[in-house]
C-alpha positions in Angstrom: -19.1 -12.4 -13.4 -15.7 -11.7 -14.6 -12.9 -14.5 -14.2 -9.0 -13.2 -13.6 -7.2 -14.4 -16.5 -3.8 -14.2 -15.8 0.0 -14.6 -16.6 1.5 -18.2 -15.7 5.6 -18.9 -16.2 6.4 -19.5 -19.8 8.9 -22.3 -19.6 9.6 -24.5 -16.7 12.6 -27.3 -16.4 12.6 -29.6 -13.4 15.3 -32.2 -12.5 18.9 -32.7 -10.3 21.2 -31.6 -13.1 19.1 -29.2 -15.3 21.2 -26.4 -14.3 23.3 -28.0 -17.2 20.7 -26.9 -20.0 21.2 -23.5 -19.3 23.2 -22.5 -22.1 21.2 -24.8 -24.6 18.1 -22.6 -22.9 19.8 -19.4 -23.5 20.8 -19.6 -26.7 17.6 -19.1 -29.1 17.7 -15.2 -26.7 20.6 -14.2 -27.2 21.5 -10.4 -29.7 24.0 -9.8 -30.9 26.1 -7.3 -29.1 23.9 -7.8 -26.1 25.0 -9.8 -23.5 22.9 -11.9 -20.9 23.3 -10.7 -17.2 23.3 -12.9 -14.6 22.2 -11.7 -11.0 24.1 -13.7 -8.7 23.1 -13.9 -4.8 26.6 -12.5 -3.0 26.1 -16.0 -1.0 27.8 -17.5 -3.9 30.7 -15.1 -5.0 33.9 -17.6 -4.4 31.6 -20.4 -4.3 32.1 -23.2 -7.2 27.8 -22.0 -8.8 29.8 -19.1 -10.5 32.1 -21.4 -12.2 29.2 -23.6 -13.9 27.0 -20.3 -15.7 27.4 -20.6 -19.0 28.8 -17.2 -20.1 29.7 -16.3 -24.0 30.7 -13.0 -25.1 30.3 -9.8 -23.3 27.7 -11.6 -20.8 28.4 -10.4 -17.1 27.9 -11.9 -13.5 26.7 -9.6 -10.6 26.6 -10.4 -7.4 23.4 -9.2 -5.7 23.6 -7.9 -1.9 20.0 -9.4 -0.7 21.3 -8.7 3.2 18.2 -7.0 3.0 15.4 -6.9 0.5 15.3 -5.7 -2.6 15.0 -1.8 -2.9 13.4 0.3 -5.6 16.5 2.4 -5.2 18.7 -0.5 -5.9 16.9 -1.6 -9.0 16.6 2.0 -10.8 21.0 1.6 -9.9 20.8 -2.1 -11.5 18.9 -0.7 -14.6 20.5 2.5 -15.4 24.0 0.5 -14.9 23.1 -1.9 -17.7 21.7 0.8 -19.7 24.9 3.2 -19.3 27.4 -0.1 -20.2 25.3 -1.7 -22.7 22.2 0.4 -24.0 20.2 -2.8 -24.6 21.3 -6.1 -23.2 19.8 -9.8 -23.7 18.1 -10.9 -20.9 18.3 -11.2 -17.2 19.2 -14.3 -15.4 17.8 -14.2 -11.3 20.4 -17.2 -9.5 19.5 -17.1 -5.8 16.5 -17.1 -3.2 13.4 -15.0 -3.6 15.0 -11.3 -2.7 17.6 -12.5 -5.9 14.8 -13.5 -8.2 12.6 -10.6 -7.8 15.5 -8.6 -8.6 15.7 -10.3 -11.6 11.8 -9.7 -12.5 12.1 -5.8 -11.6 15.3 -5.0 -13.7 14.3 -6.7 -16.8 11.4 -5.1 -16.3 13.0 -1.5 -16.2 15.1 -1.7 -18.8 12.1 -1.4 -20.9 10.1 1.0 -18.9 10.9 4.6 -18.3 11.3 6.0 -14.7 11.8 4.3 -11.6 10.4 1.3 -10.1 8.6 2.8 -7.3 6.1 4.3 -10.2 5.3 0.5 -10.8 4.4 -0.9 -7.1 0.5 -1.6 -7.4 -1.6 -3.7 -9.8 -0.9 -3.5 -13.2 1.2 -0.2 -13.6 3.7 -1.6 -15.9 2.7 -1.4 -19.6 5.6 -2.7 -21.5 7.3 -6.3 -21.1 11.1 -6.3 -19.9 13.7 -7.9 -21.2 13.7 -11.9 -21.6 13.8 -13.3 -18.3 15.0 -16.4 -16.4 14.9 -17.6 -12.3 16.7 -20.1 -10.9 16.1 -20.5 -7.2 18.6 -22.3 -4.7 16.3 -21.7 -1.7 12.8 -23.3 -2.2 9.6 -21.8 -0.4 9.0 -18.1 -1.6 7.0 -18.8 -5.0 9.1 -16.0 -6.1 9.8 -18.5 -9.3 6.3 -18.8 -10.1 4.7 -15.3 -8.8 3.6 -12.1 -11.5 4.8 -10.0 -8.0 8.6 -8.6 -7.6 7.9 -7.3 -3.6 10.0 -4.1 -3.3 10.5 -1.3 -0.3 10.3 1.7 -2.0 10.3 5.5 -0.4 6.8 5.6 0.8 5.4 1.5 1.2 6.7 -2.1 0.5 4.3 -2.9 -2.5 4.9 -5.8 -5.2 5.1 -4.9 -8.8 2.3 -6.8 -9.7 1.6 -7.5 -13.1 0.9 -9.9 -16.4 4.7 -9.0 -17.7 6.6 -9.4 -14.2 6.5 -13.3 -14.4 9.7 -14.8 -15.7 9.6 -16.3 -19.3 11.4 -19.5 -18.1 12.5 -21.3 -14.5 15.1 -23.9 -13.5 14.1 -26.1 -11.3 17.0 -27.5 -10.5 17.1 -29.1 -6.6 21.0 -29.9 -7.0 21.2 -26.1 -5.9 19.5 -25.8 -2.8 21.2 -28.8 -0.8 24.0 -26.4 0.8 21.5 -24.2 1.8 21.6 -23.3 6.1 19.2 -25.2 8.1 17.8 -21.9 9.3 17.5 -20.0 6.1 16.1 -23.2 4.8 13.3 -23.2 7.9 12.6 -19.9 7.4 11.9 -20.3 3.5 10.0 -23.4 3.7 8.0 -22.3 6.4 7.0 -19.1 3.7 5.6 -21.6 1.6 3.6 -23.3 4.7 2.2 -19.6 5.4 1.3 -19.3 2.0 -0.6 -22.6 1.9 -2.5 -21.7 5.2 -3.5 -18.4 4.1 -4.5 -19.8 0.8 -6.8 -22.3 2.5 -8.4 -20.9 4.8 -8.9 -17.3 3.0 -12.4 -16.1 1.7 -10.8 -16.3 -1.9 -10.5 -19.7 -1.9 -11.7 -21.6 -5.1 -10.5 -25.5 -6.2 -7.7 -24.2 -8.7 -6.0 -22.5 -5.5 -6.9 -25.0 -3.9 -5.8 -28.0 -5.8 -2.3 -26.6 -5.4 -2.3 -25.4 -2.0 -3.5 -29.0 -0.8 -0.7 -30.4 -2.4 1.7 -28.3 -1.0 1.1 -28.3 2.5 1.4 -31.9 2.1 4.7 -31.4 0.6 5.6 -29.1 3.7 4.3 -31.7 6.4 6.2 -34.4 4.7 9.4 -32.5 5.2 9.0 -30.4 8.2 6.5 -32.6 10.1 7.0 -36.4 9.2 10.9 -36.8 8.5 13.5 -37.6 11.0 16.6 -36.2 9.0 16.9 -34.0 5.8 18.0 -35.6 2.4 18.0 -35.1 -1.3 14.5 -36.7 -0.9 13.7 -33.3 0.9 15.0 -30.9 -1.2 13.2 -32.4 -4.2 9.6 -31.7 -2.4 10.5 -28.5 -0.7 11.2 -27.2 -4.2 7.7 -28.8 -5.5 6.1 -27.3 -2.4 7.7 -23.7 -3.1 6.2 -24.2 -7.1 2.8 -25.6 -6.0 2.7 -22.5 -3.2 3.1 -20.3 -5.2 0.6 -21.5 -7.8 -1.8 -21.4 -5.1 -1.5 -17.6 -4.2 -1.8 -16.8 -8.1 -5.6 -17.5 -7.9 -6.2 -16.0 -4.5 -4.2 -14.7 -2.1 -2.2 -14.8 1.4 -3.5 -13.1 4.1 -2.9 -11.7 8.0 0.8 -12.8 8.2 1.9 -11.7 4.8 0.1 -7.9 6.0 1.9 -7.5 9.3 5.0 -8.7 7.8 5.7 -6.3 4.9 5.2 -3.4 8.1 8.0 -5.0 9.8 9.7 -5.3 6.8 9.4 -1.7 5.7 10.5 -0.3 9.2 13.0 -2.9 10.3 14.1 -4.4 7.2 13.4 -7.7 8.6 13.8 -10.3 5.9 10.7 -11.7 4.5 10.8 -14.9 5.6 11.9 -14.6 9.4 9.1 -11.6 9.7 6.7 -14.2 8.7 8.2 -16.8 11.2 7.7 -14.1 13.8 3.8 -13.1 12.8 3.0 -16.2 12.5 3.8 -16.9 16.1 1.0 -15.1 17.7 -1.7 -15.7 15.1 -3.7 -18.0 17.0 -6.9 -16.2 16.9 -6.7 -16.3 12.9 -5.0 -19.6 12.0 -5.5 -21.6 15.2 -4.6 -25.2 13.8 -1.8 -24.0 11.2 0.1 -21.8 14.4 -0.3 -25.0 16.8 1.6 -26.7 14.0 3.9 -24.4 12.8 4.9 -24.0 16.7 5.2 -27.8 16.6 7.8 -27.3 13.3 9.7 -24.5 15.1 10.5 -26.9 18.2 11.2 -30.4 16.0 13.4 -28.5 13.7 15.2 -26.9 16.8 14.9 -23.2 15.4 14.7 -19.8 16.9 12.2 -17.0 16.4 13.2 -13.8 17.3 11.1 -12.0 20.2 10.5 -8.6 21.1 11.9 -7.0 17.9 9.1 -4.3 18.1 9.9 -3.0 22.1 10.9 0.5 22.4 9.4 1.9 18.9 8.0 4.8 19.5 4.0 5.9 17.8 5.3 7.3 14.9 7.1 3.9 14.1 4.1 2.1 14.9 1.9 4.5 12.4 4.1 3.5 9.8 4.3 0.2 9.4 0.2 0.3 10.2 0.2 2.2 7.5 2.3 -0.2 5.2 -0.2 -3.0 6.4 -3.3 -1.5 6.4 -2.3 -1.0 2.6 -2.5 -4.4 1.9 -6.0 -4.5 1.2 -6.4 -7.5 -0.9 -4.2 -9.7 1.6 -6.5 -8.3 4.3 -9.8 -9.2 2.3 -9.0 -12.6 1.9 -8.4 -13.3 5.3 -11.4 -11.2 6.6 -13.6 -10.7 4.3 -14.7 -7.6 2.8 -15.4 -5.7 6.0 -12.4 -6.5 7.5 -11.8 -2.5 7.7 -13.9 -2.9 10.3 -12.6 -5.8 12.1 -9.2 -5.2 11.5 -8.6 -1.6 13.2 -5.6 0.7 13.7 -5.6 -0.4 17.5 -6.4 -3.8 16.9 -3.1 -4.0 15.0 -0.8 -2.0 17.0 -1.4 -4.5 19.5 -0.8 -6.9 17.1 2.7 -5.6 16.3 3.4 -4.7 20.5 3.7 -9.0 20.7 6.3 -9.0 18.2 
């Protein structure tokens, strides 16, 4: 038997206040002539986060549009930008929620390798490392700090780049920057990291490394969404843990039926990664009985709305597509069904599926 070895984060700094040691961090990657970039979420530009990044020389802030999610199209722009202005620049510097930070992963990862990024969505395409790379999230719950995936809609599917040199070479862990967050962007984050966790656990890849984390995660997800009365700094601390710990969890196995049918809604609709998993979740009962009864019991505490009926009036080519899109999604699929879940999971089977939405 043949164990995955794989790619974990090379550096990781937790603590309120680290954001501070980011120049101290930078400085042993810096070149001479090459300036660090920093890929700012738009949420911030006029906000006081801007003022605080540590900038020397040439070094540039740009602000990120992550209305929707991150496009191969808008990475190959990001890339051949930096390339055009600088030739070879320093690193990359991801400062945002999960769309921002796999930004960060792709273009450091195509300024090193040649065409665009939509050659690179699959397992293990990409042959050469990117340019030193940092991620500093201010929403916690995607993993995206932790994950070797950059998720990405290109022409034809929404497919991660998955692979050993997409992981970021250092994270800031800083959960000073997440306590401005909204309370429904901050719902719809954690609540990726609950998915993940339920996936995790009750998938057919499960084994006690992905396990070990996922446990402790959920937990972390209960005690914030489940158990407290109020949100606090307390809260912030141990949805940022969870996020880590989540994402730790998929790395050695994998999520599963709402992850699928979200990345079709998010292909055809755009929908934001998060809020499509909110909205799959809702009507996965036959799959994840337990974690839907409490994820509905979340939803109502935390006094949040999921959309409904986001998926009336497509017509059957719309529904092909993002069947299509899902159906691709083969490991996902395998781990919640096992390996003949081609046969269990059918094209009608899942256009009704997608009809609830």
């Amino acid at each position: 038997m043949k164990f995955r070895n794989f790619k974990l984060v090379g550096y990781v700094v937790y603590g309120r206040g680290s954001f501070e040691q980011l120049d101290e961090i930078l400085n042993p990657h810096r070149k001479a002539g090459q300036p660090m970039v920093f890929l700012v979420d738009h949420y911030f530009e006029g906000k006081s986060l801007p003022n605080r990044i540590p900038l020397r020389d040439n070094d540039i802030i740009l602000y990120v549009d992550v209305t929707t999610e991150p496009k191969t199209i808008y990475v190959d722009e990001l890339a051949s930008r930096l390339k055009q202005e600088f030739g070879s620049i320093s690193g990359v510097i991801g400062i945002g929620g999960g769309s921002t930070m796999d930004l960060a992963k792709a273009v450091s990862l195509m300024m090193n390798n040649p065409g665009s990024s939509a050659d690179y969505q699959g397992w293990d395409l990409v042959k050469v490392p990117g340019v030193y790379k940092v991620g500093i999230p201010t929403l916690s719950g995607t993993g995206a700090e932790v994950s070797r995936t950059t998720v990405l809609t290109g022409p034809t599917k929404k497919l991660g780049m998955n692979s050993d040199f997409t992981p970021f070479d250092q994270i800031v862990l800083d959960p000073e920057l997440t306590k401005d967050a909204p309370a429904n962007q901050r719902f719809y984050t954690g609540m990726d990291c609950y998915i993940h966790c339920i996936e995790s656990l009750e998938g057919t890849f499960l084994n006690e490394f992905s396990k070990s984390y996922g446990e402790k995660a959920l937990e972390l997800c209960r005690k914030v969404f489940v158990e407290k009365a109020m949100w606090d700094e307390e809260s912030d601390d141990q949805l940022m843990m969870a996020s880590y710990a989540g994402g730790m969890s998929i790395a050695y196995s994998q999520v599963g039926v709402a992850h699928a049918v979200s990345y079709g809604l998010s292909y055809l609709l755009g929908t934001k990664h998060g809020i499509g998993n909110c909205i799959v979740m809702n009507h996965l009962e036959e799959f994840y009985p337990a974690g839907v009864k409490e994820f509905k019991y979340m939803v109502e505490k935390n006094k949040i709305d999921i959309p409904a009926g986001i998926c009336s009036g497509l017509n059957d080519d719309q529904f092909n597509k993002m069947i299509d899109v899902s159906m691709g999604m083969k490991p996902l699929w395998e781990n919640a069904l096992g390996k003949d879940w081609e046969k269990q999971m059918t094209r009608d089977r899942l256009r009704a599926l997608y009809e609830k939405l």
